[in-house]
N, C-alpha and C positions, 0 to 999 in steps of 0.2 A: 644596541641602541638604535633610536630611530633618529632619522636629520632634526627634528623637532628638537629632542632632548639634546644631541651632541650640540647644536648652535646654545642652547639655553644653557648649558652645563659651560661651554666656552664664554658666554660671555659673563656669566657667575664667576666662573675662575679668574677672570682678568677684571673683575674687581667695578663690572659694570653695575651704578647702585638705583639705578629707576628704568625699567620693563619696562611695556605698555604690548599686553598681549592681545589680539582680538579676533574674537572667537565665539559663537553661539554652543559650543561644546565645551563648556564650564568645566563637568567631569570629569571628564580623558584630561583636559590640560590640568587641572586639579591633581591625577594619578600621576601626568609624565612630573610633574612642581617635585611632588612626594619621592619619585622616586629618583630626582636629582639630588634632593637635599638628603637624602638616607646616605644614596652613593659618599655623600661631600660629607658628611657629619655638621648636617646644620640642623638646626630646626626650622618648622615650618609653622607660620602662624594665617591663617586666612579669618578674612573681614567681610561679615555682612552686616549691612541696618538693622537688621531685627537683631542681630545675636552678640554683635560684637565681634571682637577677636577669640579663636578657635586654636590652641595649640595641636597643630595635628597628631594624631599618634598618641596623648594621650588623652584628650576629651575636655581638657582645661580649658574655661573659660576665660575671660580678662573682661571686666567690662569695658565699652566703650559706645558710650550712647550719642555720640555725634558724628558724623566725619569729623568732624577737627580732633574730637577726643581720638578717635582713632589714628591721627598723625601724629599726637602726642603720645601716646601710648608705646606706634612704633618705634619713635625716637629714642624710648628709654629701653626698649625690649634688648635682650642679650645682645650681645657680639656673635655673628656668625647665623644670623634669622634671616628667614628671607620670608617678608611681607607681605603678602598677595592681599589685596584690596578688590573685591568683587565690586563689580558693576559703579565706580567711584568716578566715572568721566563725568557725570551732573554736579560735581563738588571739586571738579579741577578749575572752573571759571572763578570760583570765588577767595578775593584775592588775600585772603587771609589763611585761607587752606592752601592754595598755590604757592604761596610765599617760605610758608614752614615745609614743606613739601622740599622746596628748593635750596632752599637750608641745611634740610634734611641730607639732601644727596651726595652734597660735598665730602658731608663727614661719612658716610655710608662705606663707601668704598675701602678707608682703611680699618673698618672693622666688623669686614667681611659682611654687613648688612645689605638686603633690598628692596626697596618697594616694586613688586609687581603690581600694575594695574591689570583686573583682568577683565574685558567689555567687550559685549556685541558688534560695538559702535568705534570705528577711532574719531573721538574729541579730544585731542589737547592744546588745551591754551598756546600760544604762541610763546609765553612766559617758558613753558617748560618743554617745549622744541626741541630745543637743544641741549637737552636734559636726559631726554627718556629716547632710547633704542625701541624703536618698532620691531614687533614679531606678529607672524600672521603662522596659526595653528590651522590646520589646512583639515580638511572633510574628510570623514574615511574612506580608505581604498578597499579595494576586491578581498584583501588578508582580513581586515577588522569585519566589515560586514558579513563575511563567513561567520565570524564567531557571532555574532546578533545573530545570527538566522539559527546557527547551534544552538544558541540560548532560547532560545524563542519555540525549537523545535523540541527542547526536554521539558520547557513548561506545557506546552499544549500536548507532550506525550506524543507527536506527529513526527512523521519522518518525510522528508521531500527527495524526489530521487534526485539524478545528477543536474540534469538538464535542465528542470524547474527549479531548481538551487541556483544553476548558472542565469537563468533567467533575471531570479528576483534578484539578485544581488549586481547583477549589470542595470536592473529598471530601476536598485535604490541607490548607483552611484550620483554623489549630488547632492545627497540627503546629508543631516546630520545622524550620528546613530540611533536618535531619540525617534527621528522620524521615520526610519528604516526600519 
């Protein structure tokens, strides 16, 4: 496991029920979410605007065409879910989303549920401060950028020797992998 997963896994285990993760690497944190909740035997549900809620792993829908619909929706969702809420910090100020939200958290805890926020940006209302645990998903390192430059080198069918390998991947630390 990586420190990323092991803190997110620790504080799922201890029954923490509102995230706030932030990170322009949606993906990777979307894969380490997955493969925390497989380890724990949760399921995992992720929320966008256009789509609604996404049961991951098996391609289920649920609609939910509003933010609020989609606080209501998690609230009713299994025991043992954990909620990732994409890009949701524009709809933490409004005090009606905030308030169920907060509601929400209380009861989360003993049954095994959580809202992850997951956003570029940290905005949280003051209301829920005290609510939600910060986490900062951190840019890949020298291991991960290897594998992009892998990738990237059986798509173009190209091979790069050592040196120029060690090059691009010390000039793309910094980067997110999308930019790398």
């Amino acid at each position: 496991m990586d420190p990323f997963r092991d803190k997110l896994d620790l504080y799922l285990k201890s029954g923490y029920s509102g995230i706030y993760i932030v990170s322009s690497e949606e993906s990777r944190v979307i894969k380490e979410i997955f493969e925390v909740s497989k380890e724990r035997g949760r399921a995992l549900w992720t929320w966008e605007i256009d789509d609604g809620w996404t049961i991951e792993g098996s391609g289920r829908q649920i609609i939910a065409a509003s933010p609020l619909d989609a606080v209501i929706e998690g609230v009713v969702a299994p025991e043992a879910t954990i909620l990732v809420l994409k890009d949701f910090h524009p709809y933490l100020a409004i005090p009606e989303i905030c308030r169920k939200i907060k509601a929400a958290l209380t009861t989360f805890a003993g049954n095994r549920k959580a809202f992850v926020f997951l956003s570029c940006r940290q905005i949280i209302p003051p209301e829920l401060e005290k609510e939600l645990t910060l986490m900062e998903f951190q840019l890949p390192e020298r291991e991960h950028l290897n594998i992009v430059l892998r990738c990237v080198e059986e798509s173009a069918q190209e091979h790069v020797d050592k040196e120029t390998r060690n090059n691009l991947v010390e000039a793309a630390l910094g980067l997110t992998s999308t930019e790398a």
